[in-house]
C-alpha positions in Angstrom: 25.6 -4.9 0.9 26.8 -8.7 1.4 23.8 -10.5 1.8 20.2 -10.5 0.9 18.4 -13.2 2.7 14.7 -13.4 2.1 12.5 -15.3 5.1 9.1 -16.8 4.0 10.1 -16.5 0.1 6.5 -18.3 -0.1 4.6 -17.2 2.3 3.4 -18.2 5.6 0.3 -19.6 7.5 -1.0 -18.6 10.6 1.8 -16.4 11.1 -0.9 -13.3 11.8 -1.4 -15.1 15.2 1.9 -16.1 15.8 0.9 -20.0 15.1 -1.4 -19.6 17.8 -4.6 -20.5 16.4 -5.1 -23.1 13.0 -6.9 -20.3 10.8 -5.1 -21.3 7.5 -4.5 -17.5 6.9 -2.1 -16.9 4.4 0.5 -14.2 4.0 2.2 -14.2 0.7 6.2 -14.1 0.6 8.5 -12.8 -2.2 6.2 -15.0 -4.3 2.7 -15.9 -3.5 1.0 -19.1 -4.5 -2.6 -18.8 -4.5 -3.3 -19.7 -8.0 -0.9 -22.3 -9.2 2.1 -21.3 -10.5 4.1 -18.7 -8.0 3.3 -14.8 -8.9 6.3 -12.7 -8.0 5.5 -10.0 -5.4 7.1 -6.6 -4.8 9.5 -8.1 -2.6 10.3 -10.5 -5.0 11.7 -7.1 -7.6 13.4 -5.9 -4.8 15.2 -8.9 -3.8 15.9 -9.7 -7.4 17.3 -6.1 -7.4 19.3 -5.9 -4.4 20.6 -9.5 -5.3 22.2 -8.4 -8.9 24.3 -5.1 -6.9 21.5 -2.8 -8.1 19.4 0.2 -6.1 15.7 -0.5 -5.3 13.8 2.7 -4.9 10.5 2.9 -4.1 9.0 6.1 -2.1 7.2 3.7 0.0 10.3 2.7 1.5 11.8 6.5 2.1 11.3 5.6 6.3 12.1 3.2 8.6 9.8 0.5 8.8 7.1 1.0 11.4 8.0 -2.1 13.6 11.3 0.0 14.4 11.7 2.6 16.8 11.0 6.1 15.8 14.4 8.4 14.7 15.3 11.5 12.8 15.2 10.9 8.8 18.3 12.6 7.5 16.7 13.0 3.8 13.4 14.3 2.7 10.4 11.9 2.0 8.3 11.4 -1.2 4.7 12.0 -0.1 1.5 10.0 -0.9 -1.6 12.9 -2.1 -4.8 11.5 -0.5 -7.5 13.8 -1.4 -11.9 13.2 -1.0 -14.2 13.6 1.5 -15.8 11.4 4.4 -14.6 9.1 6.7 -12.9 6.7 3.9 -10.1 9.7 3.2 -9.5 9.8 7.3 -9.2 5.8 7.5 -6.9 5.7 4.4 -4.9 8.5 6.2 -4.3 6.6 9.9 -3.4 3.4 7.9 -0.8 5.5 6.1 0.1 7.1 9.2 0.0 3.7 11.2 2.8 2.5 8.5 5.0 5.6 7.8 4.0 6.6 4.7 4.1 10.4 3.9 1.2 11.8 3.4 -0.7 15.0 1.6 -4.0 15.0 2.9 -6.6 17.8 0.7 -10.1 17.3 1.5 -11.0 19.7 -1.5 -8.5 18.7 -4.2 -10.4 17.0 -7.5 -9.4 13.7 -9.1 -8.7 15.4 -12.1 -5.8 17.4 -11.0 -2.2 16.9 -11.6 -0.3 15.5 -9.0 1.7 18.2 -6.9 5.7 18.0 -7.1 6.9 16.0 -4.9 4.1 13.2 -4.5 4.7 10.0 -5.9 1.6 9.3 -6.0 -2.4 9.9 -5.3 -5.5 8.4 -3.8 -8.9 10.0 -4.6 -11.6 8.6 -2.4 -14.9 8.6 -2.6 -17.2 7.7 0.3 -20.5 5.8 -0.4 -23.5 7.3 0.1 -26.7 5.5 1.4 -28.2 5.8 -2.2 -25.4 4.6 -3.9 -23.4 2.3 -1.8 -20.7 2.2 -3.8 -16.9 3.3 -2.9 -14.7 5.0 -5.9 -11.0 5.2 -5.6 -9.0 6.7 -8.4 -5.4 6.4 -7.7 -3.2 8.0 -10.3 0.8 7.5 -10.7 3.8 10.2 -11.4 4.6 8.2 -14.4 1.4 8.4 -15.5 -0.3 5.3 -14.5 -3.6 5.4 -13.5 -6.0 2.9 -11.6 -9.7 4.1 -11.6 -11.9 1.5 -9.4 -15.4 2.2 -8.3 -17.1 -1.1 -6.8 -19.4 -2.2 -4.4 -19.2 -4.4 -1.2 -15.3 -5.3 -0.5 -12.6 -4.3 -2.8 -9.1 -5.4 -3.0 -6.5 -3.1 -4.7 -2.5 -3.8 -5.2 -0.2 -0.9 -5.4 3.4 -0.9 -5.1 4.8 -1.6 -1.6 1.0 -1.1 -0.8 -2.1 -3.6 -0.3 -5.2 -1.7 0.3 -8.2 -4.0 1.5 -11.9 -1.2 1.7 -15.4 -2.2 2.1 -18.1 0.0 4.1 -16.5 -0.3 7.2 -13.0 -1.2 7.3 -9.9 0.1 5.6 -6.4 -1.3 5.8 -3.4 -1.2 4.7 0.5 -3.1 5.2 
């Protein structure tokens, strides 16, 4: 590698409609700056990374991107477990799809379980039910990390390589 050139290390407005429409929607860069002082971003490490001569490797990253054409990977993919039941486990699994992410998909797998081999990580989801409209998502780590959220209304989650926006209705991810 000669170069690493990073566009937008700030973010961008109105990019999401191609500057077509004044929205003031914000995408954050290597850094974002929301709240005062700039927070470094994922792409921020990787940049740092790739900068210094060093590997970046995240699993999240094992495939082309998904704005590129599709073509034959010549080595073998770490796979995201999503396991639950309902229609949040199926919308989790077309947004991973959507992007290229690997995925394990176990409807009957509990939360509790170790992660299998070769998943990087997992994604427990819980749908809400009329009498409790809540949404639990347990998302647990190789390494051992472990993020546990259960909340109402619209939740926000950060993983790496991975924003996850849910509420009742709507699931995305890029």
């Amino acid at each position: 590698m000669r170069a690493v050139t990073a566009w937008a290390l700030f973010g961008m407005v109105d990019w999401n409609s191609m500057l077509l429409r004044r929205e003031c929607h914000y995408e954050n860069g290597a850094f974002d700056v929301r709240r005062g002082a700039p927070r470094p971003t994922a792409p921020s490490r990787a940049i740092a990374k790739l900068a210094a001569g060093e590997a970046y490797d995240r699993p999240a990253i094992d495939r082309p991107g998904w704005w590129r054409a599709d073509s034959q990977l010549s080595r073998p993919v770490r796979p995201l477990l999503l396991s639950g039941r309902g229609e949040m486990r199926v919308i989790l699994q077309d947004c991973c799809k959507a992007r290229r992410l690997a995925v394990i998909s176990d409807d009957f797998r509990s939360a509790d379980q170790p992660l299998p081999a070769p998943a990087w990580s997992s994604i427990y989801a819980s749908p809400a039910r009329p009498e409790e409209p809540t949404l639990r998502l347990e998302c647990r780590y190789a390494e051992g990390g472990l993020l546990d959220l259960e909340a109402e209304g619209t939740i926000r989650i950060a993983l790496p390589m991975l924003v996850l926006i849910c509420s009742s209705t709507i699931a995305e991810a890029w």
